[in-house]
C-alpha positions in Angstrom: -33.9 15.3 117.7 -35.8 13.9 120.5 -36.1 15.5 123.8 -34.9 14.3 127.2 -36.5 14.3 130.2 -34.9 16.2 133.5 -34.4 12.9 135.5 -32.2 11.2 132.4 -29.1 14.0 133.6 -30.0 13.2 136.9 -26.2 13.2 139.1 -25.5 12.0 142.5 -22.0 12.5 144.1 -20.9 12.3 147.5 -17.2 13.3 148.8 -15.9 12.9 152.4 -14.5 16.2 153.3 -10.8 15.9 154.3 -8.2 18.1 155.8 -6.2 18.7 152.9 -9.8 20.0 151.5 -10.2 22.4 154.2 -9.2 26.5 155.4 -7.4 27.7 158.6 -11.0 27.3 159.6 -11.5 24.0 159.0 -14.2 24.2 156.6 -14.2 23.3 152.6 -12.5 26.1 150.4 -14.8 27.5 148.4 -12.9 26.8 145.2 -12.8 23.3 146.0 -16.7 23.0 146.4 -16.4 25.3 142.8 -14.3 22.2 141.8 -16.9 19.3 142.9 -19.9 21.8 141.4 -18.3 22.0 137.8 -17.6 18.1 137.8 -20.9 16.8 138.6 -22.8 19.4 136.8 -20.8 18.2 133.7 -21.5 14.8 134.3 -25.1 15.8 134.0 -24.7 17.8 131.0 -22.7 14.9 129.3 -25.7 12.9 129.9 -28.1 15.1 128.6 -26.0 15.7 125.3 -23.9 12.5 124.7 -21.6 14.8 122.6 -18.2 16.6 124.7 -19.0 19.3 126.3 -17.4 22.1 128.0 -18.3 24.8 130.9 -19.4 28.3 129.6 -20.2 29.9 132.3 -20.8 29.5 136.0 -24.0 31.6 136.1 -24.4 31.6 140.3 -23.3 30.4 143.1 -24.9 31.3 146.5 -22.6 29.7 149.6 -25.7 29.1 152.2 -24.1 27.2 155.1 -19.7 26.5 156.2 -19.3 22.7 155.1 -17.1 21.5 158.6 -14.5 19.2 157.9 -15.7 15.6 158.3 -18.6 16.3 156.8 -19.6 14.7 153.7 -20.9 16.7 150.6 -23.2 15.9 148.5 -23.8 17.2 145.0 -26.9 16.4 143.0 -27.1 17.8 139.3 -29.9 18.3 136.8 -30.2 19.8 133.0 -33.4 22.4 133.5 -33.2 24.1 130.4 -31.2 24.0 126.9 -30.5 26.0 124.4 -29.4 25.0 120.7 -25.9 24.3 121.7 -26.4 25.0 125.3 -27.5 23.9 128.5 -28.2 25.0 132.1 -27.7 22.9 134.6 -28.7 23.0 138.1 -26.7 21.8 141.3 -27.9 21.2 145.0 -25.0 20.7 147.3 -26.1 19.4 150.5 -23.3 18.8 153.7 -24.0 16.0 156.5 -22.7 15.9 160.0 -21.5 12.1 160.1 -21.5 11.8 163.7 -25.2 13.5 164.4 -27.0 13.1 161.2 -27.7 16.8 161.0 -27.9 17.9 157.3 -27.9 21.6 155.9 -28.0 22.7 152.0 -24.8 24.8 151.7 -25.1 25.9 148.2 -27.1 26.7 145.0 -25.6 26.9 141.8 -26.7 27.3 138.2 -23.9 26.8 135.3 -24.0 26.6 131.4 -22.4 23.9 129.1 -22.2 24.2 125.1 -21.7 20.5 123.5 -19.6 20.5 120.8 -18.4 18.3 117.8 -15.4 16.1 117.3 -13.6 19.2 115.9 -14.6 21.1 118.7 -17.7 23.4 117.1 -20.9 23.6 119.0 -23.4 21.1 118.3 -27.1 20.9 119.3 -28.9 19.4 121.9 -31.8 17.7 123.1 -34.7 20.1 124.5 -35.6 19.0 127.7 -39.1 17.6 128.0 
């Protein structure tokens, strides 16, 4: 099997962050911006397999900086290391105030996806090069 280079995952996503998204505080729930973290890190991960995958783990998260309603968020994702079956995948979740430009990286996280088979068995994967 051929590896893959880092870039080939590569996974941008930007959301607008809207009241129904938000706390009494007016900032993105956390479990929301788990939500947006799992979805574009498995978008990487399916691009770095190109076999189903699912989440085994979210290894770390580390909230850095409140993400204000209005804000937008956005996620970028990266496979940095695999496994046989698995894979790790990096996010970057940066938050931008719209109306002054000022940007802040809110959160780190690292999580781990297993590909799997069309009966659901783990499969391998591509090393990453």
């Amino acid at each position: 099997m051929e590896g893959k280079f880092c870039k080939e995952s590569f996974v941008v996503k930007t959301h607008l962050v809207l009241p129904p998204y938000t706390n009494t505080h007016r900032t993105l729930y956390g479990g929301k911006l788990m939500d947006f973290i799992d979805d574009t890190g498995s978008i990487s991960a399916l691009r770095h397999a190109r076999k189903h995958i699912v989440t085994a783990s979210i290894d770390s998260i580390d909230f850095l900086h409140p993400i204000h309603e209005g804000n937008s968020v956005c996620l970028e994702s990266f496979v940095t290391y695999t496994g046989r079956t698995s894979m790790e995948v990096f996010v970057k979740v940066t938050a931008e105030d719209l109306l002054t430009g000022e940007r802040n990286v809110c959160a780190l996280s690292f999580l781990t996806f297993v590909a799997l088979d069309e009966n659901g068995h783990p499969v391998e994967v591509p090393k990453v090069i």
